[in-house]
N, C-alpha and C positions, 0 to 999 in steps of 0.2 A: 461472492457477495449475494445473498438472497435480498427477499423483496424484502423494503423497509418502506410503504408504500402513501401515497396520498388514498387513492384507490383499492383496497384488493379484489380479486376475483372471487367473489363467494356471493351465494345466494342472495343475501343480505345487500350487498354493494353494487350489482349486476346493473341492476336501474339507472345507480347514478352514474357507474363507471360507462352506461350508453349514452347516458344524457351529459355526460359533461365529460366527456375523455376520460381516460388512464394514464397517471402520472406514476412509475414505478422508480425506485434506486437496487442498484443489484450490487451485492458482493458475494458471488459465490465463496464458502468456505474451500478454504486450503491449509494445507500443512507448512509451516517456515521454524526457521529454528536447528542447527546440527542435531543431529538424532543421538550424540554419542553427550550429550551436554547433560550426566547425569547430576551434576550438581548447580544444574539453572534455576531448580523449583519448579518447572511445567511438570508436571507428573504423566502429560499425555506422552510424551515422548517416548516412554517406556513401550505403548503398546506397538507404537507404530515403525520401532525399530525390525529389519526384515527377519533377524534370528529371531523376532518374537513372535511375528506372524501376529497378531490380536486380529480377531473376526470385525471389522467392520474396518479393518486400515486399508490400507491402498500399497499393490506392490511398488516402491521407488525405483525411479529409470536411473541409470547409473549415474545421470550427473546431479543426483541428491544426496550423494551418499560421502559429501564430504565432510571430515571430522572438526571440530571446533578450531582445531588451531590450526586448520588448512584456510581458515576464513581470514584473509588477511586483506590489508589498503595495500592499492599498487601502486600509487603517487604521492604517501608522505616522504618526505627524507631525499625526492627524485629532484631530477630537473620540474619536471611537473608540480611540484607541491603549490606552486604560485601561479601556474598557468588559469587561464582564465577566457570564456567562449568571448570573440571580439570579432568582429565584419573584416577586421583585417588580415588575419588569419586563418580562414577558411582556408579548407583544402582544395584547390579547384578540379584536380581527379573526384575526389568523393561528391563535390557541391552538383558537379554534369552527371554524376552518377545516380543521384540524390533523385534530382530534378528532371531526368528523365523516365524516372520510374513512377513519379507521378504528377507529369504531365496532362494525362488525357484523365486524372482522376478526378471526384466531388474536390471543388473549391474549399471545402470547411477542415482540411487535414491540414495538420500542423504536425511535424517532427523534426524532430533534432538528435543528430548521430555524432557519438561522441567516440572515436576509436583512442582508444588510449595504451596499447598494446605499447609501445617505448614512450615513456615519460618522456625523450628527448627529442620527439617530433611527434606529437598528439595532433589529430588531424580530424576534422568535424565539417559536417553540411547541414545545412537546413530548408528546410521550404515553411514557407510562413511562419517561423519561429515564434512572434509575439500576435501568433492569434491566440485568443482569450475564453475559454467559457468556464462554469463550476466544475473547480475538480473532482468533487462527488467521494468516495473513499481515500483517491491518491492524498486525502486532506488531510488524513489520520498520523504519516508522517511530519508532520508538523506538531501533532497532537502529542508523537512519542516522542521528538527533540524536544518539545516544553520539559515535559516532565523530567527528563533522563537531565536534561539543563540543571533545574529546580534540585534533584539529585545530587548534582555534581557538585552545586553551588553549597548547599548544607553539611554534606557528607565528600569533602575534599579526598578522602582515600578510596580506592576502588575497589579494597578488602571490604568496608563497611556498605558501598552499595551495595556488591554482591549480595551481603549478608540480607541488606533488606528485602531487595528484589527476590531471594531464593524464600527469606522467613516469615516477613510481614501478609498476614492475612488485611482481607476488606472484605467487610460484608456488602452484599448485593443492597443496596436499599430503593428511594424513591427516583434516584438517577437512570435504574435500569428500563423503567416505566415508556415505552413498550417494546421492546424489540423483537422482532420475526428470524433474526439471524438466528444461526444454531451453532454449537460450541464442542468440540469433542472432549468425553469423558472415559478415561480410562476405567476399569475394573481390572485387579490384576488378579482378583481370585476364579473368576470367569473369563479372563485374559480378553475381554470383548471393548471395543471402541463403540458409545452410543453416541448422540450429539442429541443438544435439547438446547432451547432458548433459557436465557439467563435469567432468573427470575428473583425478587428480594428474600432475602435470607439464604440467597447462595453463599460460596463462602472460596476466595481462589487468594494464589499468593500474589504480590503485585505483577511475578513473571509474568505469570498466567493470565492477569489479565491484560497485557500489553501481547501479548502472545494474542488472546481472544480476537485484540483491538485489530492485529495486522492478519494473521494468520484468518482468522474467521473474517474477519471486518466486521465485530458484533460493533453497531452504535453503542449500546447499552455498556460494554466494555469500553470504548472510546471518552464516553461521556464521563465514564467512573475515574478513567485514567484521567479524564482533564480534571474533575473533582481534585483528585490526589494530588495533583499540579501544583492546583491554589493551595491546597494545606500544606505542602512543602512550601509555598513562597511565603507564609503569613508565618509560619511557625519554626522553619529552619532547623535546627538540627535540636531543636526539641521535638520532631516530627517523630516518630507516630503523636498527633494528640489521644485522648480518652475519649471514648464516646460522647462522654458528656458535653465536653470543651471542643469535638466537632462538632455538636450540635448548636450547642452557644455562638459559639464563632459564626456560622450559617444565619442564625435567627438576630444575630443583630447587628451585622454585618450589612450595611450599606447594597441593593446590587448591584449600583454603578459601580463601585466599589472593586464587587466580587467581578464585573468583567474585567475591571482596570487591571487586578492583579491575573486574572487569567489570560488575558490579550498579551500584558509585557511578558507573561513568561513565555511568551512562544515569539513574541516577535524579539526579544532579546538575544536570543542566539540565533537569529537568524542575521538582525543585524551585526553580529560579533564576526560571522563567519563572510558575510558579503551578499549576503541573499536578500530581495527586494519584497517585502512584504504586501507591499502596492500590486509584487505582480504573481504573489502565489500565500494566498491565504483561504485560512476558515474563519466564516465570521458570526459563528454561533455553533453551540453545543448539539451533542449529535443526537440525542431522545428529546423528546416532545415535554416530558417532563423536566430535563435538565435544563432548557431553556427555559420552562417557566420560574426556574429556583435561579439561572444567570442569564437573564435576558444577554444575546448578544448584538451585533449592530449590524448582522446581514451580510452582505453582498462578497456570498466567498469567491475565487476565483483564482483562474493560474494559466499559465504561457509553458509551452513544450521547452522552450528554452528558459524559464525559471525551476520546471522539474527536473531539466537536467543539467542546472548546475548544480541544486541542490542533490544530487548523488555522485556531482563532481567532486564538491567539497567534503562529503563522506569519504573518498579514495584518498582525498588529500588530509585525513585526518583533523580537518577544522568545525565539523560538528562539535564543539565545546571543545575534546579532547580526543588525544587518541581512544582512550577505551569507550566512548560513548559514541563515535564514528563507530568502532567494530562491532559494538554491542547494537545500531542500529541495523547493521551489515545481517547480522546473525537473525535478528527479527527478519529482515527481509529474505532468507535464504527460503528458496523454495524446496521441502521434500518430499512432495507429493505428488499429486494429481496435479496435473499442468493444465491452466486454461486461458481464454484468450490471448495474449501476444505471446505467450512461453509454450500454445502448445503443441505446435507442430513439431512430428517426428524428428526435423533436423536440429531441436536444438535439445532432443534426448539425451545425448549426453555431454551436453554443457553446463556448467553449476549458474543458475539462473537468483538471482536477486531482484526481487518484484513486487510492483503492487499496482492495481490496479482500482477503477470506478467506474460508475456508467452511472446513466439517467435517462427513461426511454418516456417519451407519452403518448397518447394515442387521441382520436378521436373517430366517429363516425364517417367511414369513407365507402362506398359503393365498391367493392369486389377486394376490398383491402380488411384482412384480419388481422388484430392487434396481437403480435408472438416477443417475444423475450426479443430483447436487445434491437429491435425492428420497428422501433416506435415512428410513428406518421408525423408527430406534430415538433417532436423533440428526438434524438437519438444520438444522447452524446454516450462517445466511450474514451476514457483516460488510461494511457499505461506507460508506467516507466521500468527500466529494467535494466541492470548490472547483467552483462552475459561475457562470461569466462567459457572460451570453446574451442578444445576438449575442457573438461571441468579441471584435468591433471595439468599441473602447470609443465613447463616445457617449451622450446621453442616453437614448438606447433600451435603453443597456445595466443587465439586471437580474444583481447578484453574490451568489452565497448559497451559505451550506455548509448541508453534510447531513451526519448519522451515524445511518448506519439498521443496526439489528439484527433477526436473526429466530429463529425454531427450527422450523417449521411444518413438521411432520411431511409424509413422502409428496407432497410440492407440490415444483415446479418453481422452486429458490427463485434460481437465476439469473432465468428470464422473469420470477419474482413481482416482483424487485427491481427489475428495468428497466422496468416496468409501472407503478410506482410512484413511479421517477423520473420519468417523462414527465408523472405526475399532480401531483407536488409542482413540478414547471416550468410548469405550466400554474395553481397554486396562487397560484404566486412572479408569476406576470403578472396576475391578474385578484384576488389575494387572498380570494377564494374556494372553497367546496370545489370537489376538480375528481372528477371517476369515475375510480377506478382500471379501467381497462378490462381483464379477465383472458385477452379471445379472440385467440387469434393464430395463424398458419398454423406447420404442418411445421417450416418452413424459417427462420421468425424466430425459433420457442422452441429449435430448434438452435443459431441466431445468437445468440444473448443468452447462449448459456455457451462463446463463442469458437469453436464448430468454425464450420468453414468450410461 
């Protein structure tokens, strides 16, 4: 997640960002998606395959390297498919386990650990589960069940989404208006990986841009996907419209209107599957311009335990459908450069499903300097995560979700988070507290918030 910024740091803005703080949203880019998914339509996926080696990819740690149809739901068809997180069923091995590891930490973390390794005794802890703040990118997921919904709903066979998602182009237009995110572009005649901000008259398939949406966390892509949302709910399986007739549609279309139908297509399958809208929503478009074309009504928000039933019910195949559960799966696969809660060494080669947000501010503080993810005034970080560990299934293998939240002033909340992951993996194997270990060199608390 890079900066999508109230403030940025530039000559220009230096003034104001002293005089009035610095508000930043980060989503580092990352890779998601099976690499071998040569008939998805992302065309990036070609370069970053490791037989391809392309000059600017990233080598994959072994547990990225799983093939499409290795990506499967561990809980439809189980005992689990109906299980569901409830006060009465906690585990109370894991809840002592939980809650002693963060005991002596900042008051404002919220997680919730879901092992689900046998459907026929899933076992879960939590510490302040229905604490609340913006979930910042983790929001985007909600953004891609609208659409994949809206999808399912027009185009009832899963041949003919395919077709879309891999054929249908969109052009970049006044939605993408401004974003600082960057997007990776393949070349296959220079076999090189660039990455550039999205700009109008760009030109991707709708893969690609749901790809952009999760994998990069381009708003710009996000906001286009919600676009697409609404013209799949108003137009249905006469969808694609013509230029023309999206244009029309847009200019004389009501915008109460145009949130109305963008709100239900996301909270409709939320409600369908059991998920509480009250306690994990977005409540406005993700570019500065796409809210001026759908004004929305604000106040987004989410609970560690609304994030994670909502990847619950992805395992249990009740996102719409089976293939729209797996198809969100597949978006979520991470295979690349691991950052914040995915990136510590121990969980190299586990197949990780993730996404992540933050939102840091700062202000004028005597011996305090405003740095990435470290913000004084604000310093939220969001992450939820599917982890399969080893990535190869097998008896050995432990599968568990997480939804961890934070606010922890002046702390390093990329390292914190990934620090934390490796504890709660080492939790998930021995069912025990494990040490969140806080020391780390230079060049891993670098690594843990994506720079290179």
């Amino acid at each position: 997640m890079k900066n999508t910024t109230a403030f940025r740091f530039s000559a220009r803005a230096s003034v104001a960002a002293l005089a009035l703080g610095t508000a930043l949203f980060y989503a580092q880019p990352g890779t998601t998606y099976p690499l071998d998914a040569d008939t998805a339509g992302i065309s990036r996926l070609q370069g970053h395959k490791p037989e391809v080696a392309a000059k600017g990819g990233v080598r994959q740690p072994p547990g990225a390297l799983l093939s499409s149809a290795d990506i499967q739901l561990h809980l439809q068809g189980t005992a689990g498919a109906d299980w569901d997180i409830r006060d009465g069923n906690r585990s109370p091995q894991l809840q002592r386990a939980l809650e002693a590891m963060f005991k002596e930490r900042d008051p404002s973390y919220g997680v919730v650990v879901v092992d689900i390794t046998d459907p026929e005794a899933i076992a879960w802890a939590a510490v302040r589960e229905n604490f609340s703040q913006m979930p910042g990118s983790v929001g985007k997921i909600l953004t891609m069940l609208g659409f994949l919904s809206e999808l399912a709903r027009a185009f009832p066979e899963p041949d003919e989404r395919r077709r879309l998602l891999r054929e249908h182009t969109v052009v970049a237009g006044e939605w993408v208006k401004w974003d600082e995110h960057k997007v990776p572009r393949y070349d296959a005649e220079s076999n090189t990986i660039h990455k550039a901000s999205i700009a109008p008259g760009d030109r991707f398939t709708l893969a690609e841009w749901i790809d952009h949406m999760v994998a990069a966390s381009a708003n710009s892509a996000a906001a286009t996907v919600w676009k697409e949302t609404v013209l799949l709910r108003h137009f249905g399986s006469d969808y694609p419209p013509s230029a023309e007739q999206e244009e029309q549609f847009f200019r004389d279309t009501p915008r109460n209107k145009l949130w109305q139908l963008a709100s239900q297509a996301v909270s409709e399958p939320m409600l369908a599957a059991g998920l509480d809208p009250d306690r994990f929503w977005v409540g406005s478009f993700w570019t500065r311009s796409a809210k001026n074309l759908i004004p929305g009504n604000g106040n987004s928000r989410a609970t560690p335990v609304a994030m994670a039933r909502y990847l619950l019910r992805l395992e249990q195949g009740r996102l719409v459908d089976e293939w729209t559960s797996v198809e969100i799966k597949k978006y979520l696969y991470t295979t690349s450069r691991r950052y914040r809660y995915v990136y510590p060494g121990e969980l190299r080669n586990a197949a990780v499903f993730f996404k992540s947000g933050s939102f840091y501010k700062c202000r004028p503080e005597p011996g305090f300097a405003c740095a990435k993810y470290a913000g004084n005034v604000d310093n939220l970080m969001n992450s939820i995560a599917i982890v399969e560990s080893p990535a190869q299934a097998g008896e050995q293998q432990k599968r568990y979700i997480v939804a961890l939240m934070s606010n922890v002033l002046r702390k390093n909340s990329a390292w914190d988070h990934a620090r934390i992951g490796a504890a709660v993996e080492a939790m998930i194997q021995t069912r025990a507290a494990a040490t969140i270990v806080e020391e780390g060199s230079a060049e891993a608390i670098r690594g843990a918030g994506g720079q290179d």
